[in-house]
C-alpha positions as CSV (number, residue, x, y, z in Angstrom):
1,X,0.0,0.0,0.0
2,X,2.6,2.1,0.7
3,X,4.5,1.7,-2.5
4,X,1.3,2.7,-4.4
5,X,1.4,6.3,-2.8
6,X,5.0,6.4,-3.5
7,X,4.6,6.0,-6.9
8,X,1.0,8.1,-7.2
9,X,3.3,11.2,-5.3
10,X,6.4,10.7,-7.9
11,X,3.9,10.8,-11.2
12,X,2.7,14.0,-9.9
13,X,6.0,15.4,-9.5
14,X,7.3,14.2,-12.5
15,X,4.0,15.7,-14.4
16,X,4.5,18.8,-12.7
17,X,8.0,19.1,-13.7
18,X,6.9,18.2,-17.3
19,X,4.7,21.4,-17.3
20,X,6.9,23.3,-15.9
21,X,9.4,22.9,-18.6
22,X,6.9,22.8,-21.7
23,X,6.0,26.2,-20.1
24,X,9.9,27.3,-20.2
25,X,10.2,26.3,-23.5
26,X,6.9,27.4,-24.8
27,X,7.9,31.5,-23.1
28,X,11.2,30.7,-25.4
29,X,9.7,31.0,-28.5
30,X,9.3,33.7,-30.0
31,X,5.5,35.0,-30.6
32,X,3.6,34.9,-33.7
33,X,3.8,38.7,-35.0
34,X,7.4,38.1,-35.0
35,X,7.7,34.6,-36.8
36,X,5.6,35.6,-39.5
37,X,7.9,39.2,-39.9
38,X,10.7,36.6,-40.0
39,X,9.7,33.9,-42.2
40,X,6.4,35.7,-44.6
41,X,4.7,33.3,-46.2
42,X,4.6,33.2,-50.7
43,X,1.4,35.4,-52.1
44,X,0.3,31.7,-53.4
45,X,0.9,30.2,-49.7
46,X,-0.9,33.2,-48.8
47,X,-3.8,32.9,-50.6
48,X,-4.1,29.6,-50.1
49,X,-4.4,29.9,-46.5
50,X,-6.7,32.9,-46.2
51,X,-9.0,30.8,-48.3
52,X,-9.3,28.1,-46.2
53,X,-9.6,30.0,-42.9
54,X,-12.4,32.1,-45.3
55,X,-14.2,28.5,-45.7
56,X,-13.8,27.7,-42.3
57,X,-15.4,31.1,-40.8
58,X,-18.3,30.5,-43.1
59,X,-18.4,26.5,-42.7
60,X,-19.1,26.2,-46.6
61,X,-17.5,26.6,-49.8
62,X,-16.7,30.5,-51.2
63,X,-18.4,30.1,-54.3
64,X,-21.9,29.2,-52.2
65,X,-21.1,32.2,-49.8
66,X,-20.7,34.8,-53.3
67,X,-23.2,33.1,-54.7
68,X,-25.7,34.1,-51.7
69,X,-24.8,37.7,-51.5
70,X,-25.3,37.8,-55.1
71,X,-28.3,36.2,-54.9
72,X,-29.7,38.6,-52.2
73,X,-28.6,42.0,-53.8
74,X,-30.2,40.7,-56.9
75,X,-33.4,40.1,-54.9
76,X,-33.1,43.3,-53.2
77,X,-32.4,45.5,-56.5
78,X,-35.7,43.3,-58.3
79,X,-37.6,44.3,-54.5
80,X,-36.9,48.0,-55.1
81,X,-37.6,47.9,-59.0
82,X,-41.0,46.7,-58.0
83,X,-41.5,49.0,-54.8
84,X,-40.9,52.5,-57.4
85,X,-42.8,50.7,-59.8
86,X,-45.7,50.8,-57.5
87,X,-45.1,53.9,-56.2
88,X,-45.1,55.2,-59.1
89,X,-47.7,53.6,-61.3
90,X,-48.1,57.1,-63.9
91,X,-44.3,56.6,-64.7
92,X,-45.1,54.5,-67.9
93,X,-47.1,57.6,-68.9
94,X,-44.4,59.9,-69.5
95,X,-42.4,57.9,-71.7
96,X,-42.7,59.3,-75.1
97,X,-43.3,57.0,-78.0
């Protein structure tokens, strides 16, 4: 029983001491800002990768995400065709023949 303990007490310390160093090495490294001044990724890499984090935001593909917004200014731009339309019903009056 007393052996058990033993062993339960040094995998804590031997966790702990783990952290502790991940933590040492993890303050070592230099921060993002800086590695990305360092090493700048190619316009193609680039791209590439703002695409993807693009299609992960919006959980779909891009060309369904442009495709909705330009499904929905059509809609709104054949809504306010109609709305002067109706607002204006004498309109078809003035045009000259």
């Amino acid at each position: 029983m007393q052996s058990n303990s033993n062993e339960d007490v040094f995998d804590a310390v031997l966790k702990r001491a783990f952290c502790d160093y991940t933590d040492e090495q993890l303050a070592s490294y230099p921060d993002c800002e800086t590695l990305a001044k360092k090493y700048p990724l190619p316009k193609k890499e680039k791209r590439a990768f703002d695409r993807a984090a693009k299609e992960v935001k919006y959980g779909k593909t891009l060309v369904r995400v442009y495709l909705s917004r330009a499904a929905l200014i059509f809609l709104c731009i054949i809504t306010l065709g109609t709305g002067l339309l109706i607002i204006n019903p004498t309109g078809h009056e003035n045009v000259r023949r």
